[in-house]
MDTraj code that builds the backbone (N, CA, C; nanometers):
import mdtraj as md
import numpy as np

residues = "UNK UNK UNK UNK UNK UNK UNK UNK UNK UNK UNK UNK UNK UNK UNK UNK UNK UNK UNK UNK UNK UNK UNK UNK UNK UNK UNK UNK UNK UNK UNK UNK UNK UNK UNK UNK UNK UNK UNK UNK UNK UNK UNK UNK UNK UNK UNK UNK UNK UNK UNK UNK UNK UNK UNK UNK UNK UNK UNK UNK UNK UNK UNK UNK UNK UNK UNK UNK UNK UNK UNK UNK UNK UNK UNK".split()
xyz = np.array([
    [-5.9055, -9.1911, 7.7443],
    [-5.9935, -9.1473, 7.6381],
    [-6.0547, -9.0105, 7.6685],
    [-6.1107, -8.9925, 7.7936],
    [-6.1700, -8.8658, 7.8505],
    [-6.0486, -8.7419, 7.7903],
    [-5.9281, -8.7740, 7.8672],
    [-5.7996, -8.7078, 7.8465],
    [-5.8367, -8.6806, 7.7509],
    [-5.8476, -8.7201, 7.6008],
    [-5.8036, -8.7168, 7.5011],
    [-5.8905, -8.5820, 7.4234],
    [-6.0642, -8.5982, 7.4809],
    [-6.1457, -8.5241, 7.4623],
    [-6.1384, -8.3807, 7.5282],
    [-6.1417, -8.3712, 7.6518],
    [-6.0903, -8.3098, 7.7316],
    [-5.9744, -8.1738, 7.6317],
    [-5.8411, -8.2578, 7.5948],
    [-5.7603, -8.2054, 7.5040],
    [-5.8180, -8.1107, 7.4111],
    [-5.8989, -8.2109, 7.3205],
    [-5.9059, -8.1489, 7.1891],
    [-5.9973, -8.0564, 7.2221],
    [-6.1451, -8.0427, 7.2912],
    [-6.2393, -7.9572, 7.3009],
    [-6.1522, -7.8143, 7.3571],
    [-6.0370, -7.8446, 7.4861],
    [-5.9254, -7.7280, 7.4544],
    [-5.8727, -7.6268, 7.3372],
    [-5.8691, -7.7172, 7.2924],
    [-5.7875, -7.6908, 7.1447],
    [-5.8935, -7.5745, 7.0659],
    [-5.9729, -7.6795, 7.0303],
    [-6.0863, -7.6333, 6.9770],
    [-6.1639, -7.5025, 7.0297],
    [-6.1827, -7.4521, 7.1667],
    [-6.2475, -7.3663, 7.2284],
    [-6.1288, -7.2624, 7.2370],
    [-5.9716, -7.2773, 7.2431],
    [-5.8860, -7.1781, 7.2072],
    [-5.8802, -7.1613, 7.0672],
    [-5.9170, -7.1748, 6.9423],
    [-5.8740, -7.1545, 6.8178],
    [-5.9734, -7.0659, 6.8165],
    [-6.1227, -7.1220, 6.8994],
    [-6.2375, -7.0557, 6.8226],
    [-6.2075, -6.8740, 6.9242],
    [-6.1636, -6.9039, 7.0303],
    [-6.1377, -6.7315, 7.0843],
    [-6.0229, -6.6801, 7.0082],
    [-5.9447, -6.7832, 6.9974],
    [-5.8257, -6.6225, 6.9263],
    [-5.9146, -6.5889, 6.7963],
    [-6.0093, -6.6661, 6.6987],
    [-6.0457, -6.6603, 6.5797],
    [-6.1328, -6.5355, 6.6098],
    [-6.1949, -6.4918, 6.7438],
    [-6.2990, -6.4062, 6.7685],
    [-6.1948, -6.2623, 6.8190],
    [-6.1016, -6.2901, 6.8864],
    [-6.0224, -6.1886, 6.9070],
    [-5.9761, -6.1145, 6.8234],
    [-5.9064, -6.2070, 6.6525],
    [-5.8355, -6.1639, 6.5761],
    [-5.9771, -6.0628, 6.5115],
    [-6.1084, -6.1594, 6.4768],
    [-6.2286, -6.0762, 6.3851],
    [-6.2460, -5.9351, 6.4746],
    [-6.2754, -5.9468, 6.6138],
    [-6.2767, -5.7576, 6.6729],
    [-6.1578, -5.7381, 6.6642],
    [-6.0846, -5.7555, 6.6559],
    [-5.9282, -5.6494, 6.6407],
    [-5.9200, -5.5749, 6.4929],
    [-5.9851, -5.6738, 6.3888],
    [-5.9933, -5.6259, 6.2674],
    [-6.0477, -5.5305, 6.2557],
    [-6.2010, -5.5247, 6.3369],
    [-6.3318, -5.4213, 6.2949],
    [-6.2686, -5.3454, 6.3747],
    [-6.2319, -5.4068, 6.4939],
    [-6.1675, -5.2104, 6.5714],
    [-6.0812, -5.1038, 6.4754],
    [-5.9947, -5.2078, 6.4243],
    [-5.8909, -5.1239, 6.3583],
    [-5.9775, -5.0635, 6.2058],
    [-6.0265, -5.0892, 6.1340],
    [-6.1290, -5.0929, 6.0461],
    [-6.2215, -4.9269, 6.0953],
    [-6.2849, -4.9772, 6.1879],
    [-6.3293, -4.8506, 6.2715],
    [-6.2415, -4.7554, 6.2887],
    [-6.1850, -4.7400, 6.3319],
    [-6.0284, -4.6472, 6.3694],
    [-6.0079, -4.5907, 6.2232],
    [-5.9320, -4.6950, 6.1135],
    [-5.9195, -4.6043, 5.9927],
    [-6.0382, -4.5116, 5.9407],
    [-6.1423, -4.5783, 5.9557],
    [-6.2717, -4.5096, 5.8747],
    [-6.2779, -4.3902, 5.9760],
    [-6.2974, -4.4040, 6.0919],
    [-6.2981, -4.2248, 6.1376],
    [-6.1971, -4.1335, 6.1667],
    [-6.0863, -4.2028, 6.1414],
    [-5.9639, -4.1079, 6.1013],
    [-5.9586, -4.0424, 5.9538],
    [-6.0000, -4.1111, 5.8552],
    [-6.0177, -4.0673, 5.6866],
    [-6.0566, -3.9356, 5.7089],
    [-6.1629, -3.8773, 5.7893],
    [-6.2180, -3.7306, 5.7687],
    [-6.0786, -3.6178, 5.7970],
    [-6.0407, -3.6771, 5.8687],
    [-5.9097, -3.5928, 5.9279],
    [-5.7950, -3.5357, 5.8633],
    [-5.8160, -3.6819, 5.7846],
    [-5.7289, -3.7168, 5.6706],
    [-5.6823, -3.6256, 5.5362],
    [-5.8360, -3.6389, 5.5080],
    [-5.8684, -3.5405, 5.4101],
    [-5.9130, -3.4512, 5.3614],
    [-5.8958, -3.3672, 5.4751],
    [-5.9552, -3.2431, 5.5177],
    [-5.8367, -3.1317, 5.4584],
    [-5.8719, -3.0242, 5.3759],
    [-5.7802, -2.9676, 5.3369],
    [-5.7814, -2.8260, 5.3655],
    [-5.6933, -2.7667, 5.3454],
    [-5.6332, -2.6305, 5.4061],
    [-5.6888, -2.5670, 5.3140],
    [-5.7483, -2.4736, 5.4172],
    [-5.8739, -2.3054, 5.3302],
    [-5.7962, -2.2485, 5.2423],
    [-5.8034, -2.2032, 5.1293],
    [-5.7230, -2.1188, 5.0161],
    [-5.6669, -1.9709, 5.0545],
    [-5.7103, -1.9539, 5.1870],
    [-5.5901, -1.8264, 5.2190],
    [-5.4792, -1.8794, 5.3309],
    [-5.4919, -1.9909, 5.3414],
    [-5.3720, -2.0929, 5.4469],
    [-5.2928, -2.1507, 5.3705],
    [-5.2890, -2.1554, 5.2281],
    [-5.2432, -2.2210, 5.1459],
    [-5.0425, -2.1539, 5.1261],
    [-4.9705, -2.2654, 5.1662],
    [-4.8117, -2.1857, 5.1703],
    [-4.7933, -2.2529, 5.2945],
    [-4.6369, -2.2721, 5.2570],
    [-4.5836, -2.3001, 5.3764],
    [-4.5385, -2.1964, 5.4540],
    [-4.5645, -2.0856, 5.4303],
    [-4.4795, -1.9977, 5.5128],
    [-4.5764, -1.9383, 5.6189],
    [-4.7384, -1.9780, 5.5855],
    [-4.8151, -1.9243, 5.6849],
    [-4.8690, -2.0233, 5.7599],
    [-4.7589, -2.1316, 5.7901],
    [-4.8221, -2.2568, 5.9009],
    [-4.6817, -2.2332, 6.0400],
    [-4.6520, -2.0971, 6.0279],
    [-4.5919, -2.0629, 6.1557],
    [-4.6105, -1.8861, 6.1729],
    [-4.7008, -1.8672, 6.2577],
    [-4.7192, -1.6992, 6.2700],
    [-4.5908, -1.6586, 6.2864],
    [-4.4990, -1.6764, 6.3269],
    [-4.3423, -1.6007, 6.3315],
    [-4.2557, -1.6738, 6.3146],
    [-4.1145, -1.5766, 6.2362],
    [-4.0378, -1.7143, 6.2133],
    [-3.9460, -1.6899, 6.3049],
    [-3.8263, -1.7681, 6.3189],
    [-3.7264, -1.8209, 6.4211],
    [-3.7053, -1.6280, 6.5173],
    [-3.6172, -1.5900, 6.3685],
    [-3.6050, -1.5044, 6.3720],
    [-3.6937, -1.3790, 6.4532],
    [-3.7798, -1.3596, 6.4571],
    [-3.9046, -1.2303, 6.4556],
    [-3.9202, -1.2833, 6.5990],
    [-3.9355, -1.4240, 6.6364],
    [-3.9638, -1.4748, 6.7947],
    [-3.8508, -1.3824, 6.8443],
    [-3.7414, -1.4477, 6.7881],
    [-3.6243, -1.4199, 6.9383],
    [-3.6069, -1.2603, 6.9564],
    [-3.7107, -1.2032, 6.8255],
    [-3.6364, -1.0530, 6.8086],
    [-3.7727, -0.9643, 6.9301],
    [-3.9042, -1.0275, 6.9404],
    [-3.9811, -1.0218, 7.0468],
    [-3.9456, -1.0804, 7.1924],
    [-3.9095, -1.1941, 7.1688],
    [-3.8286, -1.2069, 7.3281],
    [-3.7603, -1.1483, 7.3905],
    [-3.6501, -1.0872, 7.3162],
    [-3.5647, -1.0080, 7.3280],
    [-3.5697, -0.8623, 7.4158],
    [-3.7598, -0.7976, 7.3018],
    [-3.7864, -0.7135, 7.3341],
    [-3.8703, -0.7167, 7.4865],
    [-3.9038, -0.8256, 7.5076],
    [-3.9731, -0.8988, 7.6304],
    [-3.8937, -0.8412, 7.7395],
    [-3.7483, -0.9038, 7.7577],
    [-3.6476, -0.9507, 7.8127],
    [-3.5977, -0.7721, 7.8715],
    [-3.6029, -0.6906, 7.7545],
    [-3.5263, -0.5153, 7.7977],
    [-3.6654, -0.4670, 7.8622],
    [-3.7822, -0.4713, 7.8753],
    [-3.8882, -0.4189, 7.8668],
    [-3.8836, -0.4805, 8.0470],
    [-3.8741, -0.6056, 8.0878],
    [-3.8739, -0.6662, 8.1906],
    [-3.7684, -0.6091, 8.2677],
    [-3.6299, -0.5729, 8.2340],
    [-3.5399, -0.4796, 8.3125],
    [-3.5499, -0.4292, 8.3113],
    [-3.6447, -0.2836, 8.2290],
    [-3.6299, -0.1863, 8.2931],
    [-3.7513, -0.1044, 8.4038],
])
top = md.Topology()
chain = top.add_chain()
for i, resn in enumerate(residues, 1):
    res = top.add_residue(resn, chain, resSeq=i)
    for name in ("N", "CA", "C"):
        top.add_atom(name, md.element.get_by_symbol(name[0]), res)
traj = md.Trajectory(xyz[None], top)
């Protein structure tokens, strides 16, 4: 009979921790989204606006400065 109690108060005292684990895992994550949102929706100043000015140089213009890096270093 003890056994039996023994058992269930088991049972019972594991349902009630995962039930407490799962509720902070919620608010953590809960937390997490809510102070990520600012990040989120934070938008680009009206002279950043374009895709072409979210890389100061393109492929091109790099390798054509490396380049110049590269003769400048030999001689």
């Amino acid at each position: 009979m003890w056994v039996l109690v023994n058992l269930v108060m088991l049972v019972v005292a594991s349902v009630f921790a995962g039930a407490a684990a799962v509720a902070v895992y919620w608010l953590m994550l809960r937390a997490t989204l809510e102070l990520m949102r600012p990040a989120a929706v934070r938008t680009v100043p009206a002279g950043l606006a374009g895709p072409h000015t979210l890389y100061a140089r393109s492929t091109r213009g790099a390798a054509k400065s490396d380049a110049r890096v590269s003769v400048i270093a030999l001689v």
